[in-house]
Backbone bond lengths (Angstrom), bond angles and torsions (degrees), N, CA, C in turn:
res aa  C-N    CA-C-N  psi(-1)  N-CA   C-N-CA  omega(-1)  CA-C   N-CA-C  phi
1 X - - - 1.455 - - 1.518 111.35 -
2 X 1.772 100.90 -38.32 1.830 77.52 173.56 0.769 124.03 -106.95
3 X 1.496 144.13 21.02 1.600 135.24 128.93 2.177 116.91 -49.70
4 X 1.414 84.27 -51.82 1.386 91.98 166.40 1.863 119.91 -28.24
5 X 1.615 95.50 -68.71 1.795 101.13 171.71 1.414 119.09 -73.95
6 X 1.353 128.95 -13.33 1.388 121.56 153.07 1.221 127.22 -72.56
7 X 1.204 121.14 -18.53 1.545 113.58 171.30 1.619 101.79 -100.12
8 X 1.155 136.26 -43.00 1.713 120.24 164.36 1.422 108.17 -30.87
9 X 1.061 113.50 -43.20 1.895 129.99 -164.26 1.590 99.60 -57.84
10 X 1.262 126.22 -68.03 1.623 168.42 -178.16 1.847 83.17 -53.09
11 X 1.214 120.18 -46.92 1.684 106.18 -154.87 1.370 73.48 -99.58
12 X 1.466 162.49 -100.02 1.010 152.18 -131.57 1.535 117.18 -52.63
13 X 1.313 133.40 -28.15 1.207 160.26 176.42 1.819 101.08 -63.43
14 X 1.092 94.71 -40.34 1.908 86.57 -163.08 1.607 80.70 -103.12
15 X 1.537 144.54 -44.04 1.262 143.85 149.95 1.855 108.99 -11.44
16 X 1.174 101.07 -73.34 1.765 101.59 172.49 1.200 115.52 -60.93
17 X 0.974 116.50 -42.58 2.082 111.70 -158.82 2.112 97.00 -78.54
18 X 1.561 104.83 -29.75 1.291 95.20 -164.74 2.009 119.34 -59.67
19 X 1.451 118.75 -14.64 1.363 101.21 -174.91 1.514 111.74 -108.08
20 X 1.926 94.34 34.11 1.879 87.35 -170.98 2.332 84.54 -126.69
21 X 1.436 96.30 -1.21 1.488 103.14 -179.38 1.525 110.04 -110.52
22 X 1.690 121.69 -24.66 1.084 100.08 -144.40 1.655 100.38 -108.26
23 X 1.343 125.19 25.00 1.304 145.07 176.44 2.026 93.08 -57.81
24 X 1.421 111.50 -46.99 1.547 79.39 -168.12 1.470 104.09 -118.90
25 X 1.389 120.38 -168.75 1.647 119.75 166.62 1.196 127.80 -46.83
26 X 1.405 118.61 -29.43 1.444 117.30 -177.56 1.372 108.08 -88.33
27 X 1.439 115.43 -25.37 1.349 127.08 -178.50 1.936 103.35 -66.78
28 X 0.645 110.23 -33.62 1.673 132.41 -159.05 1.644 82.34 -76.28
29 X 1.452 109.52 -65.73 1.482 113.96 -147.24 1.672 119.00 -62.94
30 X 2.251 92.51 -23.45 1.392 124.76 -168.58 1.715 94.73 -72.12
31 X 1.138 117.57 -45.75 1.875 134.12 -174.36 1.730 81.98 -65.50
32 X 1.121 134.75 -74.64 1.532 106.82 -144.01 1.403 103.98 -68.59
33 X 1.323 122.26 -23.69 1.727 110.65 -158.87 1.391 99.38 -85.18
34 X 1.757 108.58 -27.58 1.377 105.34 157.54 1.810 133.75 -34.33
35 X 1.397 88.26 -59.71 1.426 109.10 -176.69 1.567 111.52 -50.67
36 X 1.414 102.15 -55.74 1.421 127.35 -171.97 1.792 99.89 -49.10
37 X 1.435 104.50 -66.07 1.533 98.55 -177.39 1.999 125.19 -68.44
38 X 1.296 107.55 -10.66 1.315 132.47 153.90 1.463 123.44 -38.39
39 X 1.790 97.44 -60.56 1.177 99.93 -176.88 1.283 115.60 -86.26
40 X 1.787 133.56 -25.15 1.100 142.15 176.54 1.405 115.44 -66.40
41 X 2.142 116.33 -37.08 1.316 98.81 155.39 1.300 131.69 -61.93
42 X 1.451 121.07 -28.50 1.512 106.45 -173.63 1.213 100.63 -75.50
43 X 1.261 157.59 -36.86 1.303 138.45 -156.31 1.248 111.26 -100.16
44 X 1.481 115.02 -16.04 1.686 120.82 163.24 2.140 95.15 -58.03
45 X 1.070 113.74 -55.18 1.432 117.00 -172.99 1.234 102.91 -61.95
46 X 1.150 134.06 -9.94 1.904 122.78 -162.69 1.402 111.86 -141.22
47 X 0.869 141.53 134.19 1.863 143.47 154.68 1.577 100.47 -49.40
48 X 1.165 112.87 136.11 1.483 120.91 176.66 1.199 127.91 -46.19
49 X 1.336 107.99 -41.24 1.222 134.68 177.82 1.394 118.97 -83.37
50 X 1.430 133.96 -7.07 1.339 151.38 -164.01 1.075 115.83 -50.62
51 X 1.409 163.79 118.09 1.562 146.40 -167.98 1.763 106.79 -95.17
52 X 0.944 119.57 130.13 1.770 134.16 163.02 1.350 83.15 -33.46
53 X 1.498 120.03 168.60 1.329 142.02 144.86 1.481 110.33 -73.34
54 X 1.347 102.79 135.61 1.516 127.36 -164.12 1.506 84.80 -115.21
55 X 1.563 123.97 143.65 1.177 146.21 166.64 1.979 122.89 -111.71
56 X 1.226 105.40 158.13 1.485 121.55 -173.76 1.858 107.85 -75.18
57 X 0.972 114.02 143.58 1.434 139.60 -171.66 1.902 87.88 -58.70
58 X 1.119 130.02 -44.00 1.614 144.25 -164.83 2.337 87.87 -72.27
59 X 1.511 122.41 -22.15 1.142 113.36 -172.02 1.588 106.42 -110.58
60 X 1.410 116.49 16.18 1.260 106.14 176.77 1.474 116.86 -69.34
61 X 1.263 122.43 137.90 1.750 121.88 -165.63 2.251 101.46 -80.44
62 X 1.378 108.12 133.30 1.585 122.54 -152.98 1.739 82.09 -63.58
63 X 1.781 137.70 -23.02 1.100 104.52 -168.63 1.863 87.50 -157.62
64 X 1.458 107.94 130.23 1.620 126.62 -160.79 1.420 94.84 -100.86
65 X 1.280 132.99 73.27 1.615 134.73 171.50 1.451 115.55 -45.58
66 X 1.448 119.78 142.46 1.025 132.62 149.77 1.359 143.26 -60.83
67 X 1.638 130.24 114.99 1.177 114.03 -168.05 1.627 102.85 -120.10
68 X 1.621 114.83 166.20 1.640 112.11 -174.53 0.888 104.26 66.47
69 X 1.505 94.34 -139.56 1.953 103.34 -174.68 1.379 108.51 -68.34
70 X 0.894 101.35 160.87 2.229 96.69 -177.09 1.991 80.28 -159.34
71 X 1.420 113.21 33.78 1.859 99.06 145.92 1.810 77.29 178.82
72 X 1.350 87.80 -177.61 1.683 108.74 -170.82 1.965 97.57 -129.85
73 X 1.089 110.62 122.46 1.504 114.58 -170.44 1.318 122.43 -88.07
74 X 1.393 119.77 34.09 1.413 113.77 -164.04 1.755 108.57 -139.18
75 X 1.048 116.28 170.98 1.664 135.42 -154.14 1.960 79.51 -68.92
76 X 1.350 91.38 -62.98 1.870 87.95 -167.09 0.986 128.76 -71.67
77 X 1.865 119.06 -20.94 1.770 96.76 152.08 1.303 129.42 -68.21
78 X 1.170 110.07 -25.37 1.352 129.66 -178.66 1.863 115.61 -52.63
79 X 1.606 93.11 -45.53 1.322 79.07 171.70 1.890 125.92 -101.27
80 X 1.399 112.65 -17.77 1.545 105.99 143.40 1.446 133.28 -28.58
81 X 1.922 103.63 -56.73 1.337 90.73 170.72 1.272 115.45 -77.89
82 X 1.381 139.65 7.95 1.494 131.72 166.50 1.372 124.07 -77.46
83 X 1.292 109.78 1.37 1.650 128.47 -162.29 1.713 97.80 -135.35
84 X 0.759 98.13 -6.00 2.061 106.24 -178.50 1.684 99.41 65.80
85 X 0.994 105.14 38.30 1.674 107.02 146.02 2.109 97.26 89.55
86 X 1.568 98.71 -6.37 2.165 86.79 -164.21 1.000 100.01 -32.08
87 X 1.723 136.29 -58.25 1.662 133.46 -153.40 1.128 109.80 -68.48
88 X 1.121 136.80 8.14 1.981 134.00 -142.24 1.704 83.73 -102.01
89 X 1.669 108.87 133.56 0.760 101.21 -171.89 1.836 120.76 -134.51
90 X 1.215 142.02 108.50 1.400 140.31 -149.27 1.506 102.76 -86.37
91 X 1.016 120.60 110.16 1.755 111.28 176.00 1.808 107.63 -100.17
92 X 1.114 110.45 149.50 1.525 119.41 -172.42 1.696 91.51 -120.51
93 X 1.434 118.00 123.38 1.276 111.11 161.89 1.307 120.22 -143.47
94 X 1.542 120.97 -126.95 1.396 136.79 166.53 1.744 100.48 60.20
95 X 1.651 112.58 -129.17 1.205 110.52 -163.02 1.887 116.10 -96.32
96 X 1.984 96.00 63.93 1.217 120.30 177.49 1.547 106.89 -116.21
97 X 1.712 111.98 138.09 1.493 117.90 169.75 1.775 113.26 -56.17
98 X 1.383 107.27 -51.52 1.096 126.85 -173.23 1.987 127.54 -103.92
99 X 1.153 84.49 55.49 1.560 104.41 168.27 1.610 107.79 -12.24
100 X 1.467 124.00 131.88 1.604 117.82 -166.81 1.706 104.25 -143.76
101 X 1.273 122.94 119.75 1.379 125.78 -169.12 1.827 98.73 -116.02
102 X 1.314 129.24 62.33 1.214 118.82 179.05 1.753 137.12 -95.82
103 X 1.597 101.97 137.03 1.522 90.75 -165.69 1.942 111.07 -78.80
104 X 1.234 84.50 -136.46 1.475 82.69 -161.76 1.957 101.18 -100.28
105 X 1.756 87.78 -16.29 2.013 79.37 170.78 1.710 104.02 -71.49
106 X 1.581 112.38 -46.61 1.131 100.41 -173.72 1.885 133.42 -70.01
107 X 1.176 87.75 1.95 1.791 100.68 172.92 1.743 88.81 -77.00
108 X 1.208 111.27 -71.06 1.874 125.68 -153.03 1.527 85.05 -46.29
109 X 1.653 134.44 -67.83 1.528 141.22 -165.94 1.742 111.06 -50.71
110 X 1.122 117.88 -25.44 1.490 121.50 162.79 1.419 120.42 -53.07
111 X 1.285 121.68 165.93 1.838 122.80 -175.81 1.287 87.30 -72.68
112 X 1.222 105.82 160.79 1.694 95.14 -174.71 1.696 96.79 -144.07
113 X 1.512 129.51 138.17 1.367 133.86 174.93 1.668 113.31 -93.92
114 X 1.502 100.87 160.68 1.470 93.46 179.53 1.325 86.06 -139.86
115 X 1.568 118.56 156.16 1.241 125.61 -178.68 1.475 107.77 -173.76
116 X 1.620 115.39 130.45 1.161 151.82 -168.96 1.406 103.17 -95.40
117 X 1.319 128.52 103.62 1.606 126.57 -154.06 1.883 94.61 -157.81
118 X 1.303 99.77 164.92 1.499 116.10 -179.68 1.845 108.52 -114.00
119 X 1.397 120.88 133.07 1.291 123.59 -171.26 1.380 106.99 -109.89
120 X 1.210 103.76 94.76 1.807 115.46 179.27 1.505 107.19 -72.42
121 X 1.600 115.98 120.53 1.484 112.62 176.52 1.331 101.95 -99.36
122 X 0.990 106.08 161.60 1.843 112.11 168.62 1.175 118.09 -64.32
123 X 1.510 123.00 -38.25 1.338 129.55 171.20 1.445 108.15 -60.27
124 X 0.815 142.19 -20.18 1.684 135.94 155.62 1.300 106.40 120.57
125 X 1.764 116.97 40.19 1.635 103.18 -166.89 1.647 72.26 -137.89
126 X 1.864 108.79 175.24 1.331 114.22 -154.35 1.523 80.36 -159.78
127 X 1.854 107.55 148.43 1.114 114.72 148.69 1.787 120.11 -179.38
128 X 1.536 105.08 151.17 1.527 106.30 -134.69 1.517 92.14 -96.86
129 X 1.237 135.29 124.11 1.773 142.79 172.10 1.697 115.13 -151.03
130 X 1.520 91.92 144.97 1.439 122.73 178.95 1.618 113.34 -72.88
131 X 1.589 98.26 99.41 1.405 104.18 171.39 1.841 104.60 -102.11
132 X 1.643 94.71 169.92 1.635 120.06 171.96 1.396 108.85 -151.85
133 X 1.044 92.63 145.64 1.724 106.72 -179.28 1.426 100.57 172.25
134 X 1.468 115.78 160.04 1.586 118.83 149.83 1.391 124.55 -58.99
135 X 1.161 127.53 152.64 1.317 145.39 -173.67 1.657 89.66 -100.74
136 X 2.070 82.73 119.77 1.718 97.83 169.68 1.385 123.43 -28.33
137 X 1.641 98.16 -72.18 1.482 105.86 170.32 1.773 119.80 -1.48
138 X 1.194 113.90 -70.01 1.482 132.41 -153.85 1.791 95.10 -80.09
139 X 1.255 110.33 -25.24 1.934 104.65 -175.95 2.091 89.93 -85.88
140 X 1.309 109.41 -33.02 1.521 114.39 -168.03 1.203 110.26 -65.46
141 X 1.375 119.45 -36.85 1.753 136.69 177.58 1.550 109.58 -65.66
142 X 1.549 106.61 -39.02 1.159 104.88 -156.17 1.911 120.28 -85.22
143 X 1.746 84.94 -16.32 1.941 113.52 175.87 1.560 101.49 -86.34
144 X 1.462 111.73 -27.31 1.673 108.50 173.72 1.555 110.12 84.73
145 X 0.906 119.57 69.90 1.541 115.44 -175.67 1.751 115.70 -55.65
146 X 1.338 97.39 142.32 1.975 111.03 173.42 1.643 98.67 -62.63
147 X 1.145 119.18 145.04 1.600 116.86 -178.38 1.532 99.89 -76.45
148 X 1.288 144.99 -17.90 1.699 160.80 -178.51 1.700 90.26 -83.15
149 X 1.467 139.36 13.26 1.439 135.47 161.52 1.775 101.73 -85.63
150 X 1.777 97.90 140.95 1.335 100.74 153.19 1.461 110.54 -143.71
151 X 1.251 124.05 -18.46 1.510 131.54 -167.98 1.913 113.34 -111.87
152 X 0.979 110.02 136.15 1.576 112.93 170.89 1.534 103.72 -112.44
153 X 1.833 103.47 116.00 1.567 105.68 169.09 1.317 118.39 -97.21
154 X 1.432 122.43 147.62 1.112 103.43 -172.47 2.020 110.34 -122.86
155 X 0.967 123.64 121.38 1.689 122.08 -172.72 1.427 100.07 -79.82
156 X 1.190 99.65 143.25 1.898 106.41 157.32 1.278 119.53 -114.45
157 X 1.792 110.40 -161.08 1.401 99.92 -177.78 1.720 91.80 -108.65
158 X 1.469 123.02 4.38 1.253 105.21 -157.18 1.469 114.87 -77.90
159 X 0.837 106.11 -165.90 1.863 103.81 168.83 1.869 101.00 -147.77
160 X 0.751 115.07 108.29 1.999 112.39 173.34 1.680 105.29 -112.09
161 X 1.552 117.05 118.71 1.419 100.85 171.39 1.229 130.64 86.33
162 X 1.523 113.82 1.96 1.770 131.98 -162.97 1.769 91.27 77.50
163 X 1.181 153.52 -42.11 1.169 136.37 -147.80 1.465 106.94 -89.29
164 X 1.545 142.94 143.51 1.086 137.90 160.29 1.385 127.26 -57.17
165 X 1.286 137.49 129.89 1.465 124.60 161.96 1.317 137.32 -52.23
166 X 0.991 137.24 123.52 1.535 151.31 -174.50 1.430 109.55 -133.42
167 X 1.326 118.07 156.38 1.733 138.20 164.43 1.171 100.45 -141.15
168 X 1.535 125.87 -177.61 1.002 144.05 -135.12 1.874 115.09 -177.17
169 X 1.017 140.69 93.05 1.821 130.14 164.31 2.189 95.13 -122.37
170 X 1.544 75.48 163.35 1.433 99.12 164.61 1.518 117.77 -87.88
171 X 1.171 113.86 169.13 1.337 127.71 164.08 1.319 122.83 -31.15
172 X 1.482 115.03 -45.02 1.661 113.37 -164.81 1.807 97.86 -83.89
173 X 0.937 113.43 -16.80 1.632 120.96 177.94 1.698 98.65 -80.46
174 X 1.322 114.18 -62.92 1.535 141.63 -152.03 2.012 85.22 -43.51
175 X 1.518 94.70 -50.44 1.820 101.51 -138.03 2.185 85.12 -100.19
176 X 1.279 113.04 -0.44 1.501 111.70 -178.28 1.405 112.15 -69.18
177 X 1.586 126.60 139.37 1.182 120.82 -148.80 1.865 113.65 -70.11
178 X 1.594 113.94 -34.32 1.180 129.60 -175.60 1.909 94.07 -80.66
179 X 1.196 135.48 5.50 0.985 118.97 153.04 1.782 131.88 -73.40
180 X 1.005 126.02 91.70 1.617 124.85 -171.23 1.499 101.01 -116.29
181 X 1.909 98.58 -177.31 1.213 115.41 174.95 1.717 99.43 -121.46
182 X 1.280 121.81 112.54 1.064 117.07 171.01 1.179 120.87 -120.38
183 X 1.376 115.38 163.45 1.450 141.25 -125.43 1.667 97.67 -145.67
184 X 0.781 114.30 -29.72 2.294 127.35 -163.99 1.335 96.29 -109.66
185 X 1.121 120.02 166.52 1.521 147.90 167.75 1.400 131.11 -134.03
186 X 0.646 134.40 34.29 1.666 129.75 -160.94 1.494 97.41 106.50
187 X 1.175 126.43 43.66 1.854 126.26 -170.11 1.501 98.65 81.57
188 X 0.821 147.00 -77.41 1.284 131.10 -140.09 1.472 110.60 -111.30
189 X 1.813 116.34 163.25 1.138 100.45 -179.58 1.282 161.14 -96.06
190 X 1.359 101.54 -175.52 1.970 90.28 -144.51 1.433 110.09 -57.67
191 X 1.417 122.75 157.62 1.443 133.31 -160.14 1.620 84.60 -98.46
192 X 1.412 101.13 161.17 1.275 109.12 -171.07 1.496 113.06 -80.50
193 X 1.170 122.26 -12.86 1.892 120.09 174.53 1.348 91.39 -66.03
194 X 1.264 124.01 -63.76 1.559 128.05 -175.48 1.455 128.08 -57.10
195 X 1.212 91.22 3.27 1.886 95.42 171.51 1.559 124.88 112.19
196 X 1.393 123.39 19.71 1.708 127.21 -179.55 1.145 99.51 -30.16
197 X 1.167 105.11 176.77 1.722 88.72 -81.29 1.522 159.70 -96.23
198 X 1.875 83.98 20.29 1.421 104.09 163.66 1.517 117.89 -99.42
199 X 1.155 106.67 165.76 1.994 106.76 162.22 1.546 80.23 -169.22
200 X 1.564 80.12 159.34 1.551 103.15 147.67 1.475 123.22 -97.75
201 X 1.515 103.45 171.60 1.506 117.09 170.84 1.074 123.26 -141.27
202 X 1.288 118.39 91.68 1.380 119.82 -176.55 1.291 115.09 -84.26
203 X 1.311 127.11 89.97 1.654 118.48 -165.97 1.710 119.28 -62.75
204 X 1.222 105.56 -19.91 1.473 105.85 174.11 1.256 127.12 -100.20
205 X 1.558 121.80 8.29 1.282 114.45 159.21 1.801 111.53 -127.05
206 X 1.338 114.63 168.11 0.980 139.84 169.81 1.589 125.22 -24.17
207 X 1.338 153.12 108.12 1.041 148.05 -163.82 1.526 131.24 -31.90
208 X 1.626 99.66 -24.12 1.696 88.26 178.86 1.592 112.26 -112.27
209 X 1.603 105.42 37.68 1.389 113.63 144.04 1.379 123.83 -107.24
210 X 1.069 125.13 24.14 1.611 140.94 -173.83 1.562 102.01 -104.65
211 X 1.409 121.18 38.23 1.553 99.89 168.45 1.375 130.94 -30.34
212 X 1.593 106.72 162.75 1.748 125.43 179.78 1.393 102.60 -114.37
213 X 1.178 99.98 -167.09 1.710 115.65 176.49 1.199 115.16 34.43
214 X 1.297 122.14 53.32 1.479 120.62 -161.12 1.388 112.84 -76.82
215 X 1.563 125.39 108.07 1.310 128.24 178.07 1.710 114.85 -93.28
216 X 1.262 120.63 -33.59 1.269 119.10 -178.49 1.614 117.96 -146.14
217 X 1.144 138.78 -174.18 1.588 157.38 162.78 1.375 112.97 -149.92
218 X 1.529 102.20 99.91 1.397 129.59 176.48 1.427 112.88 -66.22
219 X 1.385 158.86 81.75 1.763 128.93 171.38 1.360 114.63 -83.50
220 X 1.496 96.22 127.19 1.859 106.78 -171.04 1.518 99.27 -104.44
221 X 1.440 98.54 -160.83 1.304 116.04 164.27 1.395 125.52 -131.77
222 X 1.885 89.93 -17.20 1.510 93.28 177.78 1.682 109.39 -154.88
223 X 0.668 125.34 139.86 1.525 145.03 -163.62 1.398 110.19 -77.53
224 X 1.401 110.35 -15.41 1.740 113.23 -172.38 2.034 86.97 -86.43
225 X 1.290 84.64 151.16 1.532 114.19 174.06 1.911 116.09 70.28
226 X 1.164 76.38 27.59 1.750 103.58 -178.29 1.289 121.24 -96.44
227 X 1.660 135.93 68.78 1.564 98.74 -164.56 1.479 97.89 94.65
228 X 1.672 116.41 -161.06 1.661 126.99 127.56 1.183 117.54 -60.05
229 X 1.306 155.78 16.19 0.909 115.81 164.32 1.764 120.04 117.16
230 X 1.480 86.75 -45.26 1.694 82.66 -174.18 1.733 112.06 -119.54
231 X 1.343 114.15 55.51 1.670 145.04 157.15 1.288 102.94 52.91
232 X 1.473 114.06 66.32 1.474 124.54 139.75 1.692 114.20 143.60
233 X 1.035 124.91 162.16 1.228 145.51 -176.14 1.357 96.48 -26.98
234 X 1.738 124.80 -96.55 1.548 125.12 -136.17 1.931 86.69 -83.16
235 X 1.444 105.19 -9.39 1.529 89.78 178.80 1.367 127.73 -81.88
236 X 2.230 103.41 -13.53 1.502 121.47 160.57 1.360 113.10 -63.37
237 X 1.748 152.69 -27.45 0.342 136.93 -101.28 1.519 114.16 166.87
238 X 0.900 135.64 10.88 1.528 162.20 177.28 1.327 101.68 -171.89
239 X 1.159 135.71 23.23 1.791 120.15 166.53 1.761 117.54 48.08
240 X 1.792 117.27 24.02 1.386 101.64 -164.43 1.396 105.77 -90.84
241 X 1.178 147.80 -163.12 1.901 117.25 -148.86 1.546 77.58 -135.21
242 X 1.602 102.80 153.23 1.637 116.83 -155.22 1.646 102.54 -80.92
243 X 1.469 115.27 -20.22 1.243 118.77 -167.81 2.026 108.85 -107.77
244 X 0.816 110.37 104.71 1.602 111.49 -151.77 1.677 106.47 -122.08
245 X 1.383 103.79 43.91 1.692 113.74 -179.15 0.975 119.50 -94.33
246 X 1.386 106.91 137.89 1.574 124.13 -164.59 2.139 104.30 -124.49
């Protein structure tokens, strides 16, 4: 736990300072090497494989707020969720052998993880809930990745700003065991502020790499021509740094 709050500390810190530095080139150049040594401390501090602290059913928080988008504004989510999502559909592609279009029975019919975890927002608020879903890993194995993969993109349904939502992790996140796609909330499923009815969970980084509305999983190789460029929404666009581990 207290490495845990030293690196939240460390990611919120370069999180704040970045949109009062990163106005020019040097400012820009100060954010990546930032980032860069960010990510090399946390994993110098951790085994790759290391699991977050998982919490007791007695610490689930009485109410799991919504952050960002908390609905999707359009004719076709609208009517998915009128049908409880059967048509909703997850496509796996890019630099996969085995191209994967799966609905929402075939997410639930997968091994499926559960995990009792805390959701660190950037805004500085926290709160502890029982997710389920499969672990990426096992959908990533199963599309067969090109050995020329390093990045997992991820599409939503949202729209913020005219631009679509997207995130972005590497491999060592992608294939980490507390990384899943979940579908549940505290048992049942997820409410629509929280993401119907996919999201991710990236347990080791920061809350606004946990996309919702999960429509697809892109595997690239490279992050340029993505967006801007630098792997995901508030990181196009608020300067917040792509690597957000806690």
């Amino acid at each position: 736990m207290k490495r845990r709050a030293v690196m939240a500390g460390i990611g919120a810190m370069f999180v704040g300072a970045c949109s009062k530095i990163a106005d020019s080139k040097v400012g820009s150049s100060l954010l990546g090497a930032a980032e860069d040594w960010h990510r090399k401390a946390h994993r110098a501090l951790s085994d790759r494989t290391a699991l977050v602290n998982e919490y007791a059913k007695a610490d689930i928080s009485p109410y799991f707020r919504g952050n960002g988008s908390t609905s999707v504004d359009t004719d076709a989510y609208r009517m998915h969720a009128a049908n409880g999502f059967a048509d909703w559909r997850l496509e796996v592609r890019g630099l996969v052998r085995n191209p994967l279009s799966l609905s929402m029975e075939n997410i639930r019919k997968l091994p499926q993880r559960t995990q009792i975890t805390r959701h660190d927002c950037v805004e500085g608020w926290s709160a502890i809930g029982e997710w389920t879903g499969p672990q990426l890993s096992t959908i990533l194995d199963a599309a067969v990745m090109d050995p020329a993969a390093r990045f997992v993109v991820f599409r939503c349904a949202d729209n913020l700003n005219g631009a679509d939502y997207y995130e972005s992790i590497d491999l060592v996140d992608a294939m980490h065991p507390q990384t899943i796609i979940a579908h549940l909330l505290n048992g049942d499923d997820l409410p629509e502020k929280n993401g119907a009815p996919l999201r991710m969970r990236i347990e080791r980084q920061l809350g606004y790499k946990h996309p919702k509305y999960l429509t697809a999983i892109e595997v690239v190789s490279t992050l340029d021509g993505i967006g801007e460029g630098k792997g995901g929404y508030w990181e196009d666009r608020a300067d917040y740094q792509w690597y957000a581990g806690i």
